[in-house]
TIRO-56012 format. One record per residue (C-alpha): residue number from 0; residue in three letters; z, y, x. Coordinates in nm, 3 decimals, decimal comma, m for minus. Example, Ala and Ser with C-alpha at 12.3 -4.5 7.8 and 13.67 -1.06 7.14 Angstrom:
<rs>
R     i    aa        zz        yy        xx
R     0   ALA     0,780    m0,450     1,230
R     1   SER     0,714    m0,106     1,367
</rs>
This chain:
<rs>
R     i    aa        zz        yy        xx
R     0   UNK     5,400     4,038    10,858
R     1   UNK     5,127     3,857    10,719
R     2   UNK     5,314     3,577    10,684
R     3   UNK     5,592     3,721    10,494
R     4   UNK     5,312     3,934    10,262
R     5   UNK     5,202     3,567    10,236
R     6   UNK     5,516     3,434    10,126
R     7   UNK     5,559     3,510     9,695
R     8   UNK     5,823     3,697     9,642
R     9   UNK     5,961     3,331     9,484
R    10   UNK     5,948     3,217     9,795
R    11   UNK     6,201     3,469     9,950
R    12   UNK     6,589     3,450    10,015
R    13   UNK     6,703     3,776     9,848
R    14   UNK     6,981     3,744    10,043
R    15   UNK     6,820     3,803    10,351
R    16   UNK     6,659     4,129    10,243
R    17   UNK     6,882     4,419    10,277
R    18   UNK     6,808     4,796    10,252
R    19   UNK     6,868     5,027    10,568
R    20   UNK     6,961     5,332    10,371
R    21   UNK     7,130     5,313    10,004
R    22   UNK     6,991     5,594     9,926
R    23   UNK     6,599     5,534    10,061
R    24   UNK     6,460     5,262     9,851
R    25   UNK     6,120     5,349    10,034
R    26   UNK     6,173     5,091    10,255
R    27   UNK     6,348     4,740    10,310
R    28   UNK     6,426     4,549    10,627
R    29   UNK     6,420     4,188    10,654
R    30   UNK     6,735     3,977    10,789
R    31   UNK     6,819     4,377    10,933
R    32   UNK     6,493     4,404    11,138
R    33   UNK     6,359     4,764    11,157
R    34   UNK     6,061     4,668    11,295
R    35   UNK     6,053     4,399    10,987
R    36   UNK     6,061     4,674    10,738
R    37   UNK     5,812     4,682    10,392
R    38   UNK     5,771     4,954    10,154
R    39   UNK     5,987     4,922     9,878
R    40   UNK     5,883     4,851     9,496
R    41   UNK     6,081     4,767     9,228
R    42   UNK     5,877     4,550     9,121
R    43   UNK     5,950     4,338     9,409
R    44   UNK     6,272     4,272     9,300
R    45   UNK     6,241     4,381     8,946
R    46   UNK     5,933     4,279     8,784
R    47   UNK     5,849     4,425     8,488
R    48   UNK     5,824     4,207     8,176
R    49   UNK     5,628     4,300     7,888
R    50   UNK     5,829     4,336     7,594
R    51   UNK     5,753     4,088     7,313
R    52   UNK     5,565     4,285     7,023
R    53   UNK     5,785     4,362     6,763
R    54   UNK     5,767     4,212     6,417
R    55   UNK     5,641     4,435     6,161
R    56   UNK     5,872     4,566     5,949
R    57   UNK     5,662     4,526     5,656
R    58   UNK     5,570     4,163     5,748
R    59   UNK     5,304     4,031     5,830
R    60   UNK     5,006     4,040     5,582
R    61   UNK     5,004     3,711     5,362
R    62   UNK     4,717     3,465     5,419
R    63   UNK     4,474     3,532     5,137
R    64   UNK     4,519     3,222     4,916
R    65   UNK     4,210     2,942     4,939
R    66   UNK     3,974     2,972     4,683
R    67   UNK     4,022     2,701     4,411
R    68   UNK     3,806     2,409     4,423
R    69   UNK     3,737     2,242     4,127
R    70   UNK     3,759     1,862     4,210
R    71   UNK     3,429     1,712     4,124
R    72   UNK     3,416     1,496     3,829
R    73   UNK     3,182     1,169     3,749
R    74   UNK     3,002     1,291     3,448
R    75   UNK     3,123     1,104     3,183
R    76   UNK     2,846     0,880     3,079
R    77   UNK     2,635     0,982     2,754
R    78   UNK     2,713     0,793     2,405
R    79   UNK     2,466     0,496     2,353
R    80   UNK     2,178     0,590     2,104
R    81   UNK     2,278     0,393     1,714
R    82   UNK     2,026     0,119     1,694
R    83   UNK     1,770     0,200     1,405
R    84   UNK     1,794     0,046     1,084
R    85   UNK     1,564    m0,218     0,970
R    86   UNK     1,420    m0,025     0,705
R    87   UNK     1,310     0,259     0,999
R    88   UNK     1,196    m0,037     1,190
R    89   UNK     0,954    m0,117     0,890
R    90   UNK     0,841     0,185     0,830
R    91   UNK     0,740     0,238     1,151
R    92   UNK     0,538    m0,051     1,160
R    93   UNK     0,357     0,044     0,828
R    94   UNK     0,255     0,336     0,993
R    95   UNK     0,147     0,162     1,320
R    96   UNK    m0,008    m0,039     1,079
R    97   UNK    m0,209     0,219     0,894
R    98   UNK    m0,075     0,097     0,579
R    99   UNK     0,089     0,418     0,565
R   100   UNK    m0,041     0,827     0,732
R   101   UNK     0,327     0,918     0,784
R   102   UNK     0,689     0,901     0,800
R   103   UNK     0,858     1,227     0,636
R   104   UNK     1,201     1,358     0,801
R   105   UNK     1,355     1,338     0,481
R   106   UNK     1,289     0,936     0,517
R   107   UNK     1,592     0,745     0,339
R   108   UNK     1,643     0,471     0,506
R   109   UNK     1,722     0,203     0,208
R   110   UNK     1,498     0,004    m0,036
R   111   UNK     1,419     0,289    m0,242
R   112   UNK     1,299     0,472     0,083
R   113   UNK     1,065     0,221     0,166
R   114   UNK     0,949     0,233    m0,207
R   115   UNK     0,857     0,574    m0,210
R   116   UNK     0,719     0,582     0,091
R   117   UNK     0,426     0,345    m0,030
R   118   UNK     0,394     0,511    m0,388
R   119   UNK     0,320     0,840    m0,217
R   120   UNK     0,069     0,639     0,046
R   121   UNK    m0,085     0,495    m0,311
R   122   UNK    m0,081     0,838    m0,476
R   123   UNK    m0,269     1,004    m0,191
R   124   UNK    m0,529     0,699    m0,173
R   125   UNK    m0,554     0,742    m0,538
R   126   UNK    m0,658     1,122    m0,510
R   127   UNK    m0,885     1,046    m0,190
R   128   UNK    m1,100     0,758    m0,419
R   129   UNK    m1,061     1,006    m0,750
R   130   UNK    m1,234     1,282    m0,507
R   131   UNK    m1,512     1,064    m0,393
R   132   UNK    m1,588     1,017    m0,795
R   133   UNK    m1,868     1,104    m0,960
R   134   UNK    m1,788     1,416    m1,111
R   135   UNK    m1,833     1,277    m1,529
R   136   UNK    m1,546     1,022    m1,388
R   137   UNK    m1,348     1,257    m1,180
R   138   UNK    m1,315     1,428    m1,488
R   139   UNK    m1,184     1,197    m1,674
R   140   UNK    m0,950     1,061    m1,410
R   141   UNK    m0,797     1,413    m1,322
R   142   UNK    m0,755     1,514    m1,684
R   143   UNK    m0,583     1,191    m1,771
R   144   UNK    m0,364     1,219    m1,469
R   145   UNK    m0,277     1,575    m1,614
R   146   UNK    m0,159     1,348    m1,929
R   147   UNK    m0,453     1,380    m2,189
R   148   UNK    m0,502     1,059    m2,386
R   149   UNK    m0,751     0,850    m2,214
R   150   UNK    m0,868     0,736    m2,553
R   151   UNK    m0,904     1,142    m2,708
R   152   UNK    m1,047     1,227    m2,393
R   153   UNK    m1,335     0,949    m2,436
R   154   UNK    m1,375     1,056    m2,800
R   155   UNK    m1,434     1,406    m2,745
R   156   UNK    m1,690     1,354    m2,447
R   157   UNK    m1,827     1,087    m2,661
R   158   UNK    m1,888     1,354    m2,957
R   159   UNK    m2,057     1,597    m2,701
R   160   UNK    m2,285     1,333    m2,575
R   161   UNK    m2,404     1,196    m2,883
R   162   UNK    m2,560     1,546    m2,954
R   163   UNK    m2,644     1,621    m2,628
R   164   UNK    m2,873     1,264    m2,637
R   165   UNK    m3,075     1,417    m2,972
R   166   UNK    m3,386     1,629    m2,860
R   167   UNK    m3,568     1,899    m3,053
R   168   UNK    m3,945     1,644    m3,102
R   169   UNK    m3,673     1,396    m3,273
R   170   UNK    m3,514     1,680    m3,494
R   171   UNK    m3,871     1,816    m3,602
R   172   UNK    m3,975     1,458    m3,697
R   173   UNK    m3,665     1,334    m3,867
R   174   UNK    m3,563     1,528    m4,238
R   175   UNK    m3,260     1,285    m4,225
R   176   UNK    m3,111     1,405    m3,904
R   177   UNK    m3,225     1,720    m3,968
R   178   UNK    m2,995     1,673    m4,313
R   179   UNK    m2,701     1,497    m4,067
R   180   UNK    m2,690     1,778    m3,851
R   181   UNK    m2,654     2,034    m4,093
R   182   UNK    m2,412     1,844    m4,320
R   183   UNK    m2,210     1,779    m3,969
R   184   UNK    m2,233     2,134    m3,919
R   185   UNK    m2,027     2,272    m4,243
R   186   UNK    m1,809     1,976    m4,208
R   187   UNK    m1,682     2,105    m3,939
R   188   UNK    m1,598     2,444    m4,076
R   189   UNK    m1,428     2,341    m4,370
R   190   UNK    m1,646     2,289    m4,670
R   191   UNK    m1,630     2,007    m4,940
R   192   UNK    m1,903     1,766    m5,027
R   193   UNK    m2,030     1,947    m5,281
R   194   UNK    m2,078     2,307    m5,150
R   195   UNK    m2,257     2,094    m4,866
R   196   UNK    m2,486     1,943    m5,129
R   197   UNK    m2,565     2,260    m5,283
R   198   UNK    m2,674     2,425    m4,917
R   199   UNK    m2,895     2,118    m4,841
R   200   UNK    m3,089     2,156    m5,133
R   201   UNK    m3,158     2,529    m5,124
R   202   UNK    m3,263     2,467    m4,772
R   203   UNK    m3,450     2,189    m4,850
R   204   UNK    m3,652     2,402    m5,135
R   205   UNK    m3,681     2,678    m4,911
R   206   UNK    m3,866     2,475    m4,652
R   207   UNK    m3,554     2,543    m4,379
R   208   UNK    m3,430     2,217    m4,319
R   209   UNK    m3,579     2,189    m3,950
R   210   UNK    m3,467     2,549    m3,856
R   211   UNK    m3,107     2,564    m3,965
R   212   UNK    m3,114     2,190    m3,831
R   213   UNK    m3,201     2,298    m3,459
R   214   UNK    m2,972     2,594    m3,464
R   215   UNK    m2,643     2,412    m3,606
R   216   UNK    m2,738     2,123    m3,342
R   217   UNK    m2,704     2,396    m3,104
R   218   UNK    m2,360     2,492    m3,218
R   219   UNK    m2,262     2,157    m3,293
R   220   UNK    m2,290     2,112    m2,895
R   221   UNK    m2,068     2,372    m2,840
R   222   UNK    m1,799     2,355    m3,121
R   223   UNK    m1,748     1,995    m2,915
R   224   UNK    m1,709     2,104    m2,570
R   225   UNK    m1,471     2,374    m2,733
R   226   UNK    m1,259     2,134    m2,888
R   227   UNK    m1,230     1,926    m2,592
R   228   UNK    m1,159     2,207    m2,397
R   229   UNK    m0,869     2,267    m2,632
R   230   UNK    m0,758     1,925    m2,651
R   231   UNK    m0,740     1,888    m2,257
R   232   UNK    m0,575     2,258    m2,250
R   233   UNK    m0,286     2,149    m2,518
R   234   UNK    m0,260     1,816    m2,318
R   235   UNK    m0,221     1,949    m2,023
R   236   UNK     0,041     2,211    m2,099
R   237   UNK     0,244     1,961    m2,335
R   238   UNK     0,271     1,760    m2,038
R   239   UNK     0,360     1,995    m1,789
R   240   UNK     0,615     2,140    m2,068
R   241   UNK     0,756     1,762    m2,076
R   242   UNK     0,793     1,723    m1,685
R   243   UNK     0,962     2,056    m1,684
R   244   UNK     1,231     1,952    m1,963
R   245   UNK     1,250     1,650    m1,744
R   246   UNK     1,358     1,821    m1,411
R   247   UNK     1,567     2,082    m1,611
R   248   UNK     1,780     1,708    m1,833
R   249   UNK     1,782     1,629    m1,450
R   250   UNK     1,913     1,903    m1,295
R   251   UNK     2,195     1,965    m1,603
R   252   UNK     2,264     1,609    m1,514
R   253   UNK     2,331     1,607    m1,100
R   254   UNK     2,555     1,981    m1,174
R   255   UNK     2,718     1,807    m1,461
R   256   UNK     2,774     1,474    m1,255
R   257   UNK     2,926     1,709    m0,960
R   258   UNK     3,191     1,797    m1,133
R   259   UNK     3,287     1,465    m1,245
R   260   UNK     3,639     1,377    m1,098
R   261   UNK     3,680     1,042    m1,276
R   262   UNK     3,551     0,797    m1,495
R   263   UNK     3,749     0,555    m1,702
R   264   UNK     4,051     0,643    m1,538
R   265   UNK     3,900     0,557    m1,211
R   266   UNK     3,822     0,826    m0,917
R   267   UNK     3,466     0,903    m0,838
R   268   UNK     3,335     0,920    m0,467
R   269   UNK     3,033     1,077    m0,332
R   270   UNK     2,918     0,719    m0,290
R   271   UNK     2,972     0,632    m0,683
R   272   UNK     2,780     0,933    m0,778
R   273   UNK     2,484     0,908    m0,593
R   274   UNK     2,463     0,486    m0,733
R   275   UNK     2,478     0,652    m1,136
R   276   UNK     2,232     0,919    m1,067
R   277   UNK     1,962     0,725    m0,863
R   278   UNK     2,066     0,411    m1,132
R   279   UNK     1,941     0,669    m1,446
R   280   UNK     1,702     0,903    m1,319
R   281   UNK     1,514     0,679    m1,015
R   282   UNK     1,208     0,438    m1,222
R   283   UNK     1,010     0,131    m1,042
R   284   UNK     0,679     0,062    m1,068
R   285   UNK     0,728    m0,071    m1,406
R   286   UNK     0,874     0,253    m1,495
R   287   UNK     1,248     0,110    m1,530
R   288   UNK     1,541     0,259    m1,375
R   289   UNK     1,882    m0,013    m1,286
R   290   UNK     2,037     0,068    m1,605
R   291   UNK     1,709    m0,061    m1,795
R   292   UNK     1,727    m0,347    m1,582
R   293   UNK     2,095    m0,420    m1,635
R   294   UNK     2,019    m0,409    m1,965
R   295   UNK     1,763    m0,672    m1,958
R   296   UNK     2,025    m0,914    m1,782
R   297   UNK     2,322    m0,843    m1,960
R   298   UNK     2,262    m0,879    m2,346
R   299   UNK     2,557    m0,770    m2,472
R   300   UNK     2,535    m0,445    m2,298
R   301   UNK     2,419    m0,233    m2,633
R   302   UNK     2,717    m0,434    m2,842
R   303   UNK     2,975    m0,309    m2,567
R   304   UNK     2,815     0,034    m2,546
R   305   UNK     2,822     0,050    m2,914
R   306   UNK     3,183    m0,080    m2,978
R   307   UNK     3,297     0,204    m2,732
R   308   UNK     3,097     0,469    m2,930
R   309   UNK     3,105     0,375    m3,282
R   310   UNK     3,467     0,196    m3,314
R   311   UNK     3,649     0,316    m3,044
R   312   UNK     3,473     0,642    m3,078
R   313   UNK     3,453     0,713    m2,718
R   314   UNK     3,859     0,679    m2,681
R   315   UNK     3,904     0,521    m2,367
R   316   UNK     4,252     0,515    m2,343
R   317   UNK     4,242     0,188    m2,628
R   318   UNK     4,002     0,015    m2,399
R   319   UNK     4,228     0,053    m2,091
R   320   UNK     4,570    m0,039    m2,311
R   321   UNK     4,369    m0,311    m2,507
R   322   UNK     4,305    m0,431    m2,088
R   323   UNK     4,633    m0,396    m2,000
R   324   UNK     4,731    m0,568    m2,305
R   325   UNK     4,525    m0,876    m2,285
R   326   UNK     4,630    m0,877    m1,863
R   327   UNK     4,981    m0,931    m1,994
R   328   UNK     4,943    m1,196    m2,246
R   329   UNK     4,723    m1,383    m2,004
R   330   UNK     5,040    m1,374    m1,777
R   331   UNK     5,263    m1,462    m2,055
R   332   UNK     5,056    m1,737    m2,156
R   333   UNK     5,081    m1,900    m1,760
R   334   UNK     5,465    m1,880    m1,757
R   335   UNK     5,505    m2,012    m2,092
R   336   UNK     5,283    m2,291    m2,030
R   337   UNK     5,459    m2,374    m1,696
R   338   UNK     5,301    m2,249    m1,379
R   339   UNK     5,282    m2,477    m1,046
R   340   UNK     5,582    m2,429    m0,764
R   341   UNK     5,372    m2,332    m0,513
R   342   UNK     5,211    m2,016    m0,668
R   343   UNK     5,631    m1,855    m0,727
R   344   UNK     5,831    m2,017    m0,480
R   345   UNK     6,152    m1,861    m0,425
R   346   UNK     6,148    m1,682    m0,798
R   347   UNK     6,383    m1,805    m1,098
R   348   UNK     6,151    m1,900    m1,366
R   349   UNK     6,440    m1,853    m1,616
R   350   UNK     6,468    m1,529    m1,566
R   351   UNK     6,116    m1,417    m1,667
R   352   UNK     6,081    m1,616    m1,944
R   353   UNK     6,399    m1,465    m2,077
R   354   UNK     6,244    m1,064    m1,986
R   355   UNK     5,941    m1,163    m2,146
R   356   UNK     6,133    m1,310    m2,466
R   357   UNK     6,285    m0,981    m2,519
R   358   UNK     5,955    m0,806    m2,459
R   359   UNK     5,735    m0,678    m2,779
R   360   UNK     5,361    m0,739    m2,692
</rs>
């Protein structure tokens, strides 16, 4: 029995297995052995098998989709820096230098750049020695910078000092200057030679020379320092009047410039404008600007300027026909004159001689 329990039910013959009663499946007998006999299962000779799950109707659920990766890039390698110009290269070493305090953002990096850049450096020295002055020379320095005449200037503080230099012991001991000063005096406020004459000698009988002498002394200090005040005051505002005139002529000029398409005929670019305003408006040192200085080379510059404006009266349409003119005669003159093989290979000579005999010039 153990043997057979044993035994898989692979290993069995079915056909030896029989059942002793069809209708009693409790129990089986093997080979027809009753005392062989097992209880009966059905799962002996019928063993269950799971059933396969079965497929969802819906379908199964998708796979959620992979997140994207973004392939990784090589950075793409940063633009080389533009090598700096020679003229930042100079300027630079000024400053390193100490020949100049400072390079401005606004820097233009050209000639005229490095220019300016020293003129300001000069102007700022200029102001640091004027401030270290004495302050009878800063004065004199400052106004004249302002634009007062150096020479007026010098006058009028030579006026003041002349006076200023004459004490009251040299007054009381001197009838001339006592006389000077009083004949100065109604100069100055508008009286003739004789009405002069005629106050010296009542003050002269009345024993008041030396009085009215020290007072108008007095007043003939101040009346000076007035006048130079004034002078330095009109001076000053005529010159700022002059630099604002200046900017305004300059101003009309870049708007008016702007809106310049052409010239001559010929187109304008940004470039072309910038070269004729900085060529009029931009001086040197020597206070010229580059149409001074063409000037100076080129001495027929007025006579061409003047031909345009006083015979051609500004028509410019004659200058470019009298060009286009001459350009064609200068042509006709070659052909006529026989022009070398080499320069109109391939073209019947003939035939432009004959056009051009038929043409009026």
């Amino acid at each position: 029995m153990d043997s057979i329990l044993g035994t898989g039910i692979a290993d069995l013959d079915i056909g030896v297995l029989e059942i002793k009663d069809p209708t009693d499946k409790s129990v089986i007998e093997l080979n027809g052995n009753p005392g062989s006999s097992i209880p009966f299962e059905e799962s002996l000779l019928f063993p269950e098998i799971e059933p396969e799950p079965e497929p969802d109707i819906e379908g199964d659920p998708e796979p959620e989709p992979e997140p994207d990766i973004e392939p990784v890039l090589d950075p793409e390698p940063e633009p080389e820096p533009e090598p700096e110009s020679a003229f930042k290269i100079f300027a630079e070493l000024l400053r390193n230098q100490g020949s100049i305090s400072e390079i401005p953002e606004d820097f233009e990096e050209t000639d005229e750049g490095i220019n300016t850049l020293i003129e300001k450096e000069v102007e700022a020295r200029k102001q640091t020695w004027v401030e270290s002055l004495p302050e009878e020379v800063k004065y004199f320095v400052s106004n004249w910078k302002k634009g007062v005449p150096l020479v007026d200037l010098l006058g009028a503080e030579a006026a003041i000092e002349s006076y200023e230099a004459i004490n009251a012991d040299a007054i009381k001991e001197d009838e001339t200057l006592q006389k000077s000063l009083i004949q100065d005096y109604w100069r100055k406020q508008g009286w003739n030679e004789k009405e002069i004459s005629e106050e010296l000698e009542e003050n002269e009988t009345s024993g008041t020379l030396e009085t009215k002498a020290k007072r108008y002394h007095n007043k003939l200090i101040q009346g000076e320092k007035a006048d130079r005040d004034i002078l330095v005051k009109q001076e000053t505002e005529a010159e700022e009047a002059r630099e604002r005139n200046a900017r305004a002529r300059i101003e009309s000029f870049k708007e008016s410039l702007r809106g310049k398409k052409e010239v001559l005929g010929m187109d304008l670019t940004d470039k072309d404008r910038k070269t004729i305003f900085d060529g009029i408006t931009k001086f040197d040192k020597d206070r010229k600007n580059a149409m001074m200085k063409f000037r100076e080379k080129n001495p027929d510059f007025d006579y061409a300027m003047s031909y345009i404006a006083l015979v051609l009266n500004g028509d410019f349409e004659k200058i470019k026909k009298a060009a286009v003119t001459k350009a064609t005669r200068i042509q006709k003159d070659k052909l006529e004159g026989g022009t070398k093989p080499t320069t109109l290979k391939g073209v019947d000579i003939n035939i432009i001689k004959n056009a051009l005999k038929n043409t009026t010039f």
